[in-house]
mmCIF file of the N, C-alpha and C atoms, coordinates in Angstrom:
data_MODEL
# 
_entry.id   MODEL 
# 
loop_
_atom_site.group_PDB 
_atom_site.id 
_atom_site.type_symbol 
_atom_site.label_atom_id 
_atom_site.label_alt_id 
_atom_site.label_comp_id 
_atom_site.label_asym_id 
_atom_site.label_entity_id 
_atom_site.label_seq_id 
_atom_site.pdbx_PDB_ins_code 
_atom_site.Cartn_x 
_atom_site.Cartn_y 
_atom_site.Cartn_z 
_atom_site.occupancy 
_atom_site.B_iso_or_equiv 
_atom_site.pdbx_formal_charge 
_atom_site.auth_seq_id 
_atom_site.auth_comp_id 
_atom_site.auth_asym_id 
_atom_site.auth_atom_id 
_atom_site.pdbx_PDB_model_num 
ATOM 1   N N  . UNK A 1 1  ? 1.928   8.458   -1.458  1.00 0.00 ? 1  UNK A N  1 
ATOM 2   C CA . UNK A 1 1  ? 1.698   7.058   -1.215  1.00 0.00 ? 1  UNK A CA 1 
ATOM 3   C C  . UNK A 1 1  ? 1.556   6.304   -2.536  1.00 0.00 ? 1  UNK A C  1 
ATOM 4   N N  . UNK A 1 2  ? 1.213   6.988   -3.492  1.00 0.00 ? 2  UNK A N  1 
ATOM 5   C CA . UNK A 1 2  ? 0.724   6.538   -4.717  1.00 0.00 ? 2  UNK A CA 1 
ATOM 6   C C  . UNK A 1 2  ? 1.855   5.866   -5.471  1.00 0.00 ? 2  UNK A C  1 
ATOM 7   N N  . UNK A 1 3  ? 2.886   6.718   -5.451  1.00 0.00 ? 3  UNK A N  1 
ATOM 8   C CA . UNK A 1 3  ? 4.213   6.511   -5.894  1.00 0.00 ? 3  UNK A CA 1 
ATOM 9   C C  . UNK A 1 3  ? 4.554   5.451   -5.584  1.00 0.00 ? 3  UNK A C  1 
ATOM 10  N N  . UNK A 1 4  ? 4.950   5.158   -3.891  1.00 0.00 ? 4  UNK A N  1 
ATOM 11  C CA . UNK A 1 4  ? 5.925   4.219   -3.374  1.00 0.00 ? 4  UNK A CA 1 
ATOM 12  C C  . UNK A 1 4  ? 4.927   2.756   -3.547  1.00 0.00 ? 4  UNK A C  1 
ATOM 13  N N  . UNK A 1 5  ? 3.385   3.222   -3.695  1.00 0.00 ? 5  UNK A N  1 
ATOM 14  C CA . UNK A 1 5  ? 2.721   1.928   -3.710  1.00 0.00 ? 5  UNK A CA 1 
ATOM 15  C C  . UNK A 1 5  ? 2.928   1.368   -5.642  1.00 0.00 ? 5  UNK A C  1 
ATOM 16  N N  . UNK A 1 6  ? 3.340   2.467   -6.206  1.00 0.00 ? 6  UNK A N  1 
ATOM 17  C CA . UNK A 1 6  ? 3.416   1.508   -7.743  1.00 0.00 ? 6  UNK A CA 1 
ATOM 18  C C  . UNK A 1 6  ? 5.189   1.056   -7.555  1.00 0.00 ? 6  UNK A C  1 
ATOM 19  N N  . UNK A 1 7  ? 5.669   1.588   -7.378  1.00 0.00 ? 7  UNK A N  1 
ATOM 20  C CA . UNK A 1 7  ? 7.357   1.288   -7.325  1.00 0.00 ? 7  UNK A CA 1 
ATOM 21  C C  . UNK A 1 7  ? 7.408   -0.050  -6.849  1.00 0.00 ? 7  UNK A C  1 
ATOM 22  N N  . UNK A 1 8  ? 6.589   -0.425  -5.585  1.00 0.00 ? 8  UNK A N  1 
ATOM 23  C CA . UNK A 1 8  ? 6.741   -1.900  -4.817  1.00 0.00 ? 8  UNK A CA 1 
ATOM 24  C C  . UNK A 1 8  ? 6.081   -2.665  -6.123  1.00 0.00 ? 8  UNK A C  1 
ATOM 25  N N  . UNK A 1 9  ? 5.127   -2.902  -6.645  1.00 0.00 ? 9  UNK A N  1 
ATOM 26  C CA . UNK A 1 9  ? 4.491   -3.457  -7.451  1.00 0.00 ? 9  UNK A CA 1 
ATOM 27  C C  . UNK A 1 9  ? 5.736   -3.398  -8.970  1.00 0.00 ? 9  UNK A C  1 
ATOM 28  N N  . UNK A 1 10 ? 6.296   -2.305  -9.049  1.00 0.00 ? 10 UNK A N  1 
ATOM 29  C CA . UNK A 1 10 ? 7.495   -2.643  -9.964  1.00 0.00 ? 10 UNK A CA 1 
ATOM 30  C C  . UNK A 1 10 ? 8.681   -3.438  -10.029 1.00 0.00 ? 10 UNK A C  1 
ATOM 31  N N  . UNK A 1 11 ? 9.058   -3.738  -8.180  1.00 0.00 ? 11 UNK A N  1 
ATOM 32  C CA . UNK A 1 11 ? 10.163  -4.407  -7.622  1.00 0.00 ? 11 UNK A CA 1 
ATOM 33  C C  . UNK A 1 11 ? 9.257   -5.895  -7.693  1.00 0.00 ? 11 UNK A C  1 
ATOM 34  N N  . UNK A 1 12 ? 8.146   -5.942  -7.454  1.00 0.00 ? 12 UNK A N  1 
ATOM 35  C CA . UNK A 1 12 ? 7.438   -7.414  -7.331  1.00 0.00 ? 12 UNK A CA 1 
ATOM 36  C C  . UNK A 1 12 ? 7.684   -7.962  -8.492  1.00 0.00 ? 12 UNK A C  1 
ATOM 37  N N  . UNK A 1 13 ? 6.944   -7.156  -9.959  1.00 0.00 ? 13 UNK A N  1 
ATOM 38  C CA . UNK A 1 13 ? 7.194   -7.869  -10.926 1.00 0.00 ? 13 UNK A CA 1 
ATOM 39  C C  . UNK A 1 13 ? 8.493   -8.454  -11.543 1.00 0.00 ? 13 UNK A C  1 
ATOM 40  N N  . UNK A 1 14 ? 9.278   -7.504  -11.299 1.00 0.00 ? 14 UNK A N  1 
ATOM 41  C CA . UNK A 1 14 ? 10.907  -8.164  -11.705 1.00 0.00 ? 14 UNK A CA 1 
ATOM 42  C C  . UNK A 1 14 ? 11.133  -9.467  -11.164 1.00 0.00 ? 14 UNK A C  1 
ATOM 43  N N  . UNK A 1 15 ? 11.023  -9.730  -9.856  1.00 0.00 ? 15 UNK A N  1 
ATOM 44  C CA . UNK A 1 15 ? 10.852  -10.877 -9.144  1.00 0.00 ? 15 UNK A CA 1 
ATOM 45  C C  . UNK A 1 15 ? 9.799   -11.920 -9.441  1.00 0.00 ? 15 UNK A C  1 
ATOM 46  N N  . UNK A 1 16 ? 8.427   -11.796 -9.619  1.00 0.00 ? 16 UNK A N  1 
ATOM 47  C CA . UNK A 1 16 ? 8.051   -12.480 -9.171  1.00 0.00 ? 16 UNK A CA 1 
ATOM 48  C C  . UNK A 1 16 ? 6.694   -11.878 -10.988 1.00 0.00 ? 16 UNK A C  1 
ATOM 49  N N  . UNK A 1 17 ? 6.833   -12.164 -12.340 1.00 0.00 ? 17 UNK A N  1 
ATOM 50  C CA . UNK A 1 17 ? 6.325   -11.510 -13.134 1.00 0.00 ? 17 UNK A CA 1 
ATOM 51  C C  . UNK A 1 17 ? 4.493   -11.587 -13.291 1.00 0.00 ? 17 UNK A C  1 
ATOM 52  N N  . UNK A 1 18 ? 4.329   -12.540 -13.062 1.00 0.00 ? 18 UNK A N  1 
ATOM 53  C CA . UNK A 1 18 ? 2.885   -12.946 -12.871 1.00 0.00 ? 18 UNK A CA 1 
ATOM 54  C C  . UNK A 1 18 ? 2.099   -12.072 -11.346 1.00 0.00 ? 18 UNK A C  1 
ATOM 55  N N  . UNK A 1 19 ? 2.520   -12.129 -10.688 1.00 0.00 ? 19 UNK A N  1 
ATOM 56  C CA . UNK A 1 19 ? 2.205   -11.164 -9.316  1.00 0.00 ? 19 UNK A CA 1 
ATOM 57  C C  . UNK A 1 19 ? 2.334   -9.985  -9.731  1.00 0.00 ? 19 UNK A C  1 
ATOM 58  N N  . UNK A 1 20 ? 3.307   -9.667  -10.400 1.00 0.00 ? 20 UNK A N  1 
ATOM 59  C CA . UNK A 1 20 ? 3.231   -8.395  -10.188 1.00 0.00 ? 20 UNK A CA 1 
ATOM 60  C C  . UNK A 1 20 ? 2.538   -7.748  -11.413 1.00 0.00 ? 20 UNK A C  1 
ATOM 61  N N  . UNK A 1 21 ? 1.697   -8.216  -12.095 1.00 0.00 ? 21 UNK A N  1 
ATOM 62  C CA . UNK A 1 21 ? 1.039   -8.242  -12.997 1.00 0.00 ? 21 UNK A CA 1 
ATOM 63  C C  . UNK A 1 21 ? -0.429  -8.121  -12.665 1.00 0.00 ? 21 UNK A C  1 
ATOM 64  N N  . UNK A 1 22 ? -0.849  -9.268  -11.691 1.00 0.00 ? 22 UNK A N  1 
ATOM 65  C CA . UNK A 1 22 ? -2.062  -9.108  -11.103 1.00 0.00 ? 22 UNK A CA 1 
ATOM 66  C C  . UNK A 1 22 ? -2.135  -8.421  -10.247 1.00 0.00 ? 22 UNK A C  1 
ATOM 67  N N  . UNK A 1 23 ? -0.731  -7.724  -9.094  1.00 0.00 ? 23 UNK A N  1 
ATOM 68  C CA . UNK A 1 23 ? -1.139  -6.374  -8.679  1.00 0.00 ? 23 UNK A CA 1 
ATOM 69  C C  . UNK A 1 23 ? -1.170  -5.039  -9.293  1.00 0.00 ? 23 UNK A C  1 
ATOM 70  N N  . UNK A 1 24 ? -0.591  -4.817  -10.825 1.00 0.00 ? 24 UNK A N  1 
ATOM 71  C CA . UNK A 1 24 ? -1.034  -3.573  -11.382 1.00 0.00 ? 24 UNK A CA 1 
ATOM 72  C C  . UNK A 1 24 ? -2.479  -3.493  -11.769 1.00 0.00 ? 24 UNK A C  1 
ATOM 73  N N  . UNK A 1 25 ? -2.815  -4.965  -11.818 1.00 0.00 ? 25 UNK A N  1 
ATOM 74  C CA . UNK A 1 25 ? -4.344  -4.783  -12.680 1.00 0.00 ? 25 UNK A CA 1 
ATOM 75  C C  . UNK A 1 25 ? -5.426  -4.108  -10.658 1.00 0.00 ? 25 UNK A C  1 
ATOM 76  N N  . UNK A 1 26 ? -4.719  -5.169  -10.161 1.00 0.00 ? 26 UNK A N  1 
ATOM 77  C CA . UNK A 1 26 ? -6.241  -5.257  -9.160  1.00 0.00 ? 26 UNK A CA 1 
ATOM 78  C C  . UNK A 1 26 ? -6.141  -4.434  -7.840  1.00 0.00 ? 26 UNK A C  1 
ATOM 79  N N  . UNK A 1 27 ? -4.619  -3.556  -7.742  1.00 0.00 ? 27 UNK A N  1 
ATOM 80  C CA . UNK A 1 27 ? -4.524  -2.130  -6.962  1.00 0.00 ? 27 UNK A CA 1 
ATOM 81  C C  . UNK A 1 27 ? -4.705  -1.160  -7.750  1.00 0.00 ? 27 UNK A C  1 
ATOM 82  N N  . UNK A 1 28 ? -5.101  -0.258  -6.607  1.00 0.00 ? 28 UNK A N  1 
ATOM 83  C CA . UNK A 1 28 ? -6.183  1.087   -7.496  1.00 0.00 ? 28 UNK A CA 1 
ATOM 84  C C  . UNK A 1 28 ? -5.664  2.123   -6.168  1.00 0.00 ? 28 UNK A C  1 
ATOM 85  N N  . UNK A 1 29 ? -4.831  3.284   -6.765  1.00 0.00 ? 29 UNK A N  1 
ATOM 86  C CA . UNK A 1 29 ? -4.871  4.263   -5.470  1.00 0.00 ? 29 UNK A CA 1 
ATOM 87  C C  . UNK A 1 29 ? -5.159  5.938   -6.424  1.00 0.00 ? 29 UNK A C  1 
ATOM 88  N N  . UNK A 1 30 ? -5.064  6.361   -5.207  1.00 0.00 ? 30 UNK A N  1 
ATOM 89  C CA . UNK A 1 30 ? -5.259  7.827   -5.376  1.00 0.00 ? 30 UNK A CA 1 
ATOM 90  C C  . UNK A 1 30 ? -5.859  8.377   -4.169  1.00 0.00 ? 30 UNK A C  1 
ATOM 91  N N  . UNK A 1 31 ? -7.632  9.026   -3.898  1.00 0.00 ? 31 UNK A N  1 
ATOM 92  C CA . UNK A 1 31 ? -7.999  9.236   -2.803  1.00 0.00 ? 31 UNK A CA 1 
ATOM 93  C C  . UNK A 1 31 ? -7.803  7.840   -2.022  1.00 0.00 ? 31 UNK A C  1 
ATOM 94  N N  . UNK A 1 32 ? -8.021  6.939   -2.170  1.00 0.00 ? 32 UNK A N  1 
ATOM 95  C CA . UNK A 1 32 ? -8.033  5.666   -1.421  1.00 0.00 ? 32 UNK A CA 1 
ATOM 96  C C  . UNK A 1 32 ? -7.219  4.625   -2.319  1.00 0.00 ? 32 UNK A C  1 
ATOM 97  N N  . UNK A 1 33 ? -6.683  3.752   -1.192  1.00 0.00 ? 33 UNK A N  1 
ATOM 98  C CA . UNK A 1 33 ? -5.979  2.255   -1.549  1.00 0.00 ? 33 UNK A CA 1 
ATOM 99  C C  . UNK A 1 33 ? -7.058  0.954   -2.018  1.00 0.00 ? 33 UNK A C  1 
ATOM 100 N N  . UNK A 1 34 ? -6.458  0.249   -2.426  1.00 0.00 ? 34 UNK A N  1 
ATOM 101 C CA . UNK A 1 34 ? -7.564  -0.795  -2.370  1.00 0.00 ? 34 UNK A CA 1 
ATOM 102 C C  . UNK A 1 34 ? -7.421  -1.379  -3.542  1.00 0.00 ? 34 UNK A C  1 
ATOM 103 N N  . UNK A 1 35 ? -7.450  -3.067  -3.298  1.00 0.00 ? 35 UNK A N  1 
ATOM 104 C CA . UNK A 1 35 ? -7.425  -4.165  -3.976  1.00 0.00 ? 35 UNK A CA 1 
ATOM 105 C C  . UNK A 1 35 ? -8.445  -4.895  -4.498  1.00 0.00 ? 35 UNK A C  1 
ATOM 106 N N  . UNK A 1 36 ? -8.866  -4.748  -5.221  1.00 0.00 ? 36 UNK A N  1 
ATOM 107 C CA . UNK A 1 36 ? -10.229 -5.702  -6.002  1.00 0.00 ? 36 UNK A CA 1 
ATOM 108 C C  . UNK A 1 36 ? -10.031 -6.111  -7.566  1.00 0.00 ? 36 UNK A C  1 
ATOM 109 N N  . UNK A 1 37 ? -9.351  -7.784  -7.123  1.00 0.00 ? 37 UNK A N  1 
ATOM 110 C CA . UNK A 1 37 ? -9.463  -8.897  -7.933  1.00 0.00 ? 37 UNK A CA 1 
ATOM 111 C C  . UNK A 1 37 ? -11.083 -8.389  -8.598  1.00 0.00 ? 37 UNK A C  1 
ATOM 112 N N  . UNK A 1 38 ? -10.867 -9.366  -9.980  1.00 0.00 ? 38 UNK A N  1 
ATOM 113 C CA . UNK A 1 38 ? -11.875 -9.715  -10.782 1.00 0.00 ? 38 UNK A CA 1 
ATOM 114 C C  . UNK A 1 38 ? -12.914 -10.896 -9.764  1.00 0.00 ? 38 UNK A C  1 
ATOM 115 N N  . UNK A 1 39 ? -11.881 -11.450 -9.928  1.00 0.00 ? 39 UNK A N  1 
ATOM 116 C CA . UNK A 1 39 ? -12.784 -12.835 -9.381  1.00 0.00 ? 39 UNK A CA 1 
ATOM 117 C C  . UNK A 1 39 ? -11.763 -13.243 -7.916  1.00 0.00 ? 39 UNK A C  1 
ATOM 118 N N  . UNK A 1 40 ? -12.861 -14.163 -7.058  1.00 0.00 ? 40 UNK A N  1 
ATOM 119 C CA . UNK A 1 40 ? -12.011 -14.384 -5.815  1.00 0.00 ? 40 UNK A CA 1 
ATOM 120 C C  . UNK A 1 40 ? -10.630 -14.928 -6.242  1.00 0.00 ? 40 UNK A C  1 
ATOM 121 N N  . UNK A 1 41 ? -9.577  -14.484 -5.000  1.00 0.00 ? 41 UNK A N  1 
ATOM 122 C CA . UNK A 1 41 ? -8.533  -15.294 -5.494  1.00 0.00 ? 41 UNK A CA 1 
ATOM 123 C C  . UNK A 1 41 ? -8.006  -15.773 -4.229  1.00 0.00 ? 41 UNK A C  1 
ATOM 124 N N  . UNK A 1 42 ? -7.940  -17.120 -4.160  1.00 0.00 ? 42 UNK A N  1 
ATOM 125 C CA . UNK A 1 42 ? -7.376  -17.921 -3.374  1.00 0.00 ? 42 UNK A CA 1 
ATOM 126 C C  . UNK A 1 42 ? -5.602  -17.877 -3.181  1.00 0.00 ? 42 UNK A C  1 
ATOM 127 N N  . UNK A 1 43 ? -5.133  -17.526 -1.855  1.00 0.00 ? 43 UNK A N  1 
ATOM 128 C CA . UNK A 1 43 ? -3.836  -17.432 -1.700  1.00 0.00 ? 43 UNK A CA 1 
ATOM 129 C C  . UNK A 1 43 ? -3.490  -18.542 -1.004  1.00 0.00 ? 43 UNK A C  1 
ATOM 130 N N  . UNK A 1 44 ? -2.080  -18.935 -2.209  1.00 0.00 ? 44 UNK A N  1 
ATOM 131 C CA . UNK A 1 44 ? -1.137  -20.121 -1.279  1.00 0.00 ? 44 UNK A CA 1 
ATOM 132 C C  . UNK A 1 44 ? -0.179  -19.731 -0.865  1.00 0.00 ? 44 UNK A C  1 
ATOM 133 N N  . UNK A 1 45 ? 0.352   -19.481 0.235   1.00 0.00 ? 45 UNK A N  1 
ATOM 134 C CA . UNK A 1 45 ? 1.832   -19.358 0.696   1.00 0.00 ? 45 UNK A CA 1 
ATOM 135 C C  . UNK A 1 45 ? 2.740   -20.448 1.020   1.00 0.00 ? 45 UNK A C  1 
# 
């Protein structure tokens, strides 16, 4: 899982460089998944 979850985060950044930047910093896997920003972060879609 570890794999395919950094690979997506590799396809994000090409696209999209700032995202996929703040998801290498603030995903964390191995025994468990899980996302924790520094500070809250407000999403706009």
């Amino acid at each position: 899982m570890t794999a395919r979850i950094r690979d997506a985060v590799r396809r994000i950044e090409r696209e999209h460089p700032e995202l996929g930047r703040h998801l290498s910093v603030t995903v964390t896997t191995g025994r468990a998944c899980a996302y924790r920003p520094e500070q809250p972060v407000h999403w706009r879609l």
